[in-house]
N, C-alpha and C positions, 0 to 999 in steps of 0.2 A: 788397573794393570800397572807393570811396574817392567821401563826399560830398560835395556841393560846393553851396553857397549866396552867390550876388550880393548885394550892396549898396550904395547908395550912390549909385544914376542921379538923375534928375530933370532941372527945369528950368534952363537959365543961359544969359545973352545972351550974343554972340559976343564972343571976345576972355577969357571968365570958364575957371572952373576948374573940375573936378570930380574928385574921389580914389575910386575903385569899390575894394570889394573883395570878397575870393573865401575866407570859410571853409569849411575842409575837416575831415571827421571822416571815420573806417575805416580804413583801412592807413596806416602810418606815410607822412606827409607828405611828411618829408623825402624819400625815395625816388623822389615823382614831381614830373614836368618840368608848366609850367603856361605855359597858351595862352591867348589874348583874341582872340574872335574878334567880330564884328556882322552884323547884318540887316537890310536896309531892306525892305521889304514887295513883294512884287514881282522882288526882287534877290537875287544869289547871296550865302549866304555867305563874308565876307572874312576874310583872317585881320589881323587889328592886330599882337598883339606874343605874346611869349612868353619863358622864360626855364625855364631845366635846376632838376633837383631840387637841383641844392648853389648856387643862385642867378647859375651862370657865366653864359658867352653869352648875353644880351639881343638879341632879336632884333626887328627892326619893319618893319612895311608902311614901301612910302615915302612914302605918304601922313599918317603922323602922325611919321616923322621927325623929331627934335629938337621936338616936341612934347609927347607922351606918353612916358612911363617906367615900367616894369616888375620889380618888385620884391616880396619876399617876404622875410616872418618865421615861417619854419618855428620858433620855441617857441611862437608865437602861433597855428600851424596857420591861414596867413592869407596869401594872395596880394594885391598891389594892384596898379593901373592908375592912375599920377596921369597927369592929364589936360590940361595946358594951353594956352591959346589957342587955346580951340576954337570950331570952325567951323560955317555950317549942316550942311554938310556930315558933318560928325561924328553926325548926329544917326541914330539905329538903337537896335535894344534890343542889349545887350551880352551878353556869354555866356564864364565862363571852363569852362574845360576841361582835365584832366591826363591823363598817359600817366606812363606808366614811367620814372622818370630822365631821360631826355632829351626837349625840347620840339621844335616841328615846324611847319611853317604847312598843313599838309594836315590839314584837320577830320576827317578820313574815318581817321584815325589814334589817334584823342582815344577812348581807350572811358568818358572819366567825364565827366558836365557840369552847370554849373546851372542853374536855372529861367531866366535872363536876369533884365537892368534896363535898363530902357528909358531912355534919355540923348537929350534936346530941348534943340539948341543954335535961340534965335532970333535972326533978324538984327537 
């Protein structure tokens, strides 16, 4: 099994920055694919970005498009989410997530995840 702990949400006015990330401990890291997905209360889960176990294919919503960036230091056993120019809209608790080697925007595919961090963009 492979676990996975968020950090790094909080507050920040629009326009500002914020860097999340995703350590992992259990089965070799490198091996699996890691996804970023959010929630707004009420709303379905979205997928944001994601990115393969050897850090290829970056992948993103088009909603954070040339916004957000997806990136990982498998000897750090550490995925991250830099985040910026963000929006109200941005605002949701965050959630990463991995699968086996390759990443995916279907949550329903994801068997490992973490607690979430909640991320408040205000206007």
């Amino acid at each position: 099994q492979v676990q996975l702990v968020e950090s790094g949400g909080g507050l920040v006015q629009a326009g500002g920055s914020l860097r999340l990330s995703c350590a992992a401990s259990g089965r070799t890291f490198d091996n699996y694919g890691m996804g970023w997905f959010r929630q707004i209360p009420g709303k379905e889960r979205e997928f944001v970005a994601a990115i393969n176990f050897n850090g290829g294919d970056p992948r993103y919503a088009d909603s954070v498009k040339d916004r957000f960036t997806v990136s990982r230091d498998n000897a750090k056993r550490t995925g991250y989410l830099q985040m910026n120019s963000l929006k109200p809209e941005d605002t949701a608790v965050y959630y990463c997530a991995a699968r086996r080697l390759w990443a995916g925007r279907d949550p329903g595919s994801y068997g490992y995840w973490g607690q979430g961090t909640q991320v408040t963009v205000s206007s």
